[in-house]
C-alpha positions in Angstrom: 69.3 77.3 131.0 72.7 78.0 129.7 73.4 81.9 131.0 74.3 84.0 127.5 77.7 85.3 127.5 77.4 89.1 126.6 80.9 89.7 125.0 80.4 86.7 122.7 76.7 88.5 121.5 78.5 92.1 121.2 81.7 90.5 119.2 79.2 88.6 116.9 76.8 91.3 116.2 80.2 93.7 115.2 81.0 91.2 112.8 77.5 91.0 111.1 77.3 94.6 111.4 80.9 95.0 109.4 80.5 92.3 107.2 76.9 94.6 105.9 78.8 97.4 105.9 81.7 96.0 103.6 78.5 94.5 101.0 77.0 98.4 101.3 80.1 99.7 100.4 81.1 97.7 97.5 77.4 98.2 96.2 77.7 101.9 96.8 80.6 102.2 94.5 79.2 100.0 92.0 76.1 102.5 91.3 77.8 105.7 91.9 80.9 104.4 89.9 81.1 106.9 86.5 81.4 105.0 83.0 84.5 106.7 82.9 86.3 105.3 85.9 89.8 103.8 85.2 90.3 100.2 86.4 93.5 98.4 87.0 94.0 95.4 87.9 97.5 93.8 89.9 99.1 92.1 92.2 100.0 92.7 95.7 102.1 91.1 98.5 104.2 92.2 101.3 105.2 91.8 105.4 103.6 91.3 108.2 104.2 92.3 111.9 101.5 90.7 114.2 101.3 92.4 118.0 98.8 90.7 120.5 96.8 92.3 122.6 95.6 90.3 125.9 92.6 91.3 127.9 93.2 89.8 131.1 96.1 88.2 131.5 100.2 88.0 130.9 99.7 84.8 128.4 103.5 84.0 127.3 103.8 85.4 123.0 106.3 86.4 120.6 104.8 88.3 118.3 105.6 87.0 114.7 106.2 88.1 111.2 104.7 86.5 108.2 103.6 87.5 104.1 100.5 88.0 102.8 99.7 88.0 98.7 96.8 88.1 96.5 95.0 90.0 93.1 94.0 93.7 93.9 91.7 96.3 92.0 91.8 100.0 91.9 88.9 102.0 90.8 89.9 105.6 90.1 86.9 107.9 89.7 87.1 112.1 89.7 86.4 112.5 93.6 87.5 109.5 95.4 89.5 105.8 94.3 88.3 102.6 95.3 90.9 99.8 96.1 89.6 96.2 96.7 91.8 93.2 97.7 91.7 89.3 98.5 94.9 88.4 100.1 96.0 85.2 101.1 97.5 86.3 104.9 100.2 84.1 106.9 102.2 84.3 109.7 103.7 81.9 112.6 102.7 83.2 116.3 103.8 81.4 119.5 102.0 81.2 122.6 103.2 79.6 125.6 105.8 78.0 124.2 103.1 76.3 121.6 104.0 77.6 117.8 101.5 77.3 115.3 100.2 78.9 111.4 97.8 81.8 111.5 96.5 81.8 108.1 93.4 84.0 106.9 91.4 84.7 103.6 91.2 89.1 104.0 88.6 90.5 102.2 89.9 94.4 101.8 87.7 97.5 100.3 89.5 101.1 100.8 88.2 104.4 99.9 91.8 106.2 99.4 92.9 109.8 98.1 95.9 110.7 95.8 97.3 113.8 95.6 99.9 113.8 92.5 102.9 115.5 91.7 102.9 114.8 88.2 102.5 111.6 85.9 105.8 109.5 87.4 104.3 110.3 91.8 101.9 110.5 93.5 101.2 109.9 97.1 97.5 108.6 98.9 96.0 107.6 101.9 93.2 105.5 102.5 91.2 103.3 105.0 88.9 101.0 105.2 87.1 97.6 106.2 88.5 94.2 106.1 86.3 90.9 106.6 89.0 88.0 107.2 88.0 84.1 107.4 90.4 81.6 109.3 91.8 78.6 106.6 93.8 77.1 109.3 93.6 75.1 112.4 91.2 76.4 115.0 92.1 75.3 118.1 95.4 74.0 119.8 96.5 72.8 122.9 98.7 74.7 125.1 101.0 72.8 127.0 103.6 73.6 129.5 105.2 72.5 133.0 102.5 74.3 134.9 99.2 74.3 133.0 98.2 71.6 130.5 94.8 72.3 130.3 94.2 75.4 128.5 93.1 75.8 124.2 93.8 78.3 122.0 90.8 78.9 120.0 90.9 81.0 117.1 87.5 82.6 115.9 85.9 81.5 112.5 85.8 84.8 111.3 87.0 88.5 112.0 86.2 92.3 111.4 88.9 94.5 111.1 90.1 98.3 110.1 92.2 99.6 107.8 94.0 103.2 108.2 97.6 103.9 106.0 99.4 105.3 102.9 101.2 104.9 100.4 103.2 106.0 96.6 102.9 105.5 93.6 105.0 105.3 91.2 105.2 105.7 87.7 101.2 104.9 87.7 102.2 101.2 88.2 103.9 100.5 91.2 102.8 101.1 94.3 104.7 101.3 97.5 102.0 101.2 101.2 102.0 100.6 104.5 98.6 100.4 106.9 98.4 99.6 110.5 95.1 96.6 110.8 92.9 97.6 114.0 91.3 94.7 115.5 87.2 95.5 116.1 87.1 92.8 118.4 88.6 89.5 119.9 90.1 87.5 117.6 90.9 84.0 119.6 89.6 82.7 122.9 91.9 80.9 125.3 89.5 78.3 127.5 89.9 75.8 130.4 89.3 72.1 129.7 88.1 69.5 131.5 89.1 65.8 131.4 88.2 64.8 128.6 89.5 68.0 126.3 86.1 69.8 126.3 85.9 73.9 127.3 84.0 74.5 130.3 85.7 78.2 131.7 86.7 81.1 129.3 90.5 82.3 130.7 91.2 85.1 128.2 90.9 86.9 124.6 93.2 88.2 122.3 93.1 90.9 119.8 95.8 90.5 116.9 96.7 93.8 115.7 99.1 93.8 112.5 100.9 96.5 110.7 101.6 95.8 107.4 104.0 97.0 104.6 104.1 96.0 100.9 103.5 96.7 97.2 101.2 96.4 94.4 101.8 96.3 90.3 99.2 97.2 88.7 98.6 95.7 84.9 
């Protein structure tokens, strides 16, 4: 009997366990949401700086920039706002040499809190969890002069956190920034055998990313 790799159960049960905590969330604030709640809708892009963490080893990466762009919501109630995004998320990493397309569908639901100076600024913070699904290519080859029998092995699916602030301005454009704490691992690297398939985990990586950007709101 194949032995059960611990990690593997623990990083999978996080991500069940987040992804039911972002649905409770979102169906929290749909029943305790007042009639009187003001809802915007916009649009909000910006930059990303990815850093990667290694567990085990001194893999060769260059950490990479890259965008990220989708629709956004903001939910403005008496105590608390709600902010809920689905960004498209890209950026180009390189590891050992090999350079390839992260790309990610991030599912994002803040609680955040303003505090205003007026009607033209105010400033907030807010944090929150973020379910992100992989669009791109899974696993790749990493080749160099000393070891060509390694894969890079992204995982279908990741939980993440949220923490940052931000301005606004004029009640329609909005100026953030938010540093995106990885829960758990978020590719594998494995040893092959001869005919390409894994057969001994090397390492993990966690990708951390801070982000800055802006949203305008309709």
């Amino acid at each position: 009997m194949k032995p059960v790799d611990a990690t593997k159960c623990c990083a999978h049960n996080l991500q069940r366990q987040g992804f039911r905590l972002f649905i409770v969330m979102v169906l929290s604030m749909i029943v305790i949401m007042p009639v009187s709640a003001k809802i915007k809708f916009g649009l909000r892009g910006g930059y990303n700086m990815v850093d990667m963490k290694w567990k085990l080893s001194e893999i060769s990466s260059d950490n990479k920039t890259g965008f990220y762009i989708g629709p956004a919501i903001k939910i403005g109630t008496p105590i608390l706002d709600f902010d809920l995004a689905a960004l498209y998320d890209q950026c180009d990493i390189e590891i050992e040499g090999e350079k390839f397309k992260d790309k990610n569908m991030n599912l994002q639901f803040n609680l955040r809190k303003g505090f205003g100076f007026g009607d033209r600024l105010s400033v907030f913070v807010f944090a929150g969890p973020q379910f992100g699904f992989n669009l791109g290519d899974k696993c790749r080859s990493l080749k160099n002069a000393y070891d060509s029998s390694r894969e890079w092995r992204w995982k279908d699916s990741d939980f993440t956190l949220n923490f940052g602030f931000g301005v606004m301005l004029l009640n329609h454009i909005e100026l953030r920034a938010n540093y995106n704490l990885a829960t758990g691992k978020t590719a594998d690297v494995n040893y092959l055998d001869e005919i390409g398939e894994a057969v001994r985990h090397f390492d993990s990586a966690k990708k951390n990313t801070c982000q800055v950007g802006a949203t305008v709101y309709f």
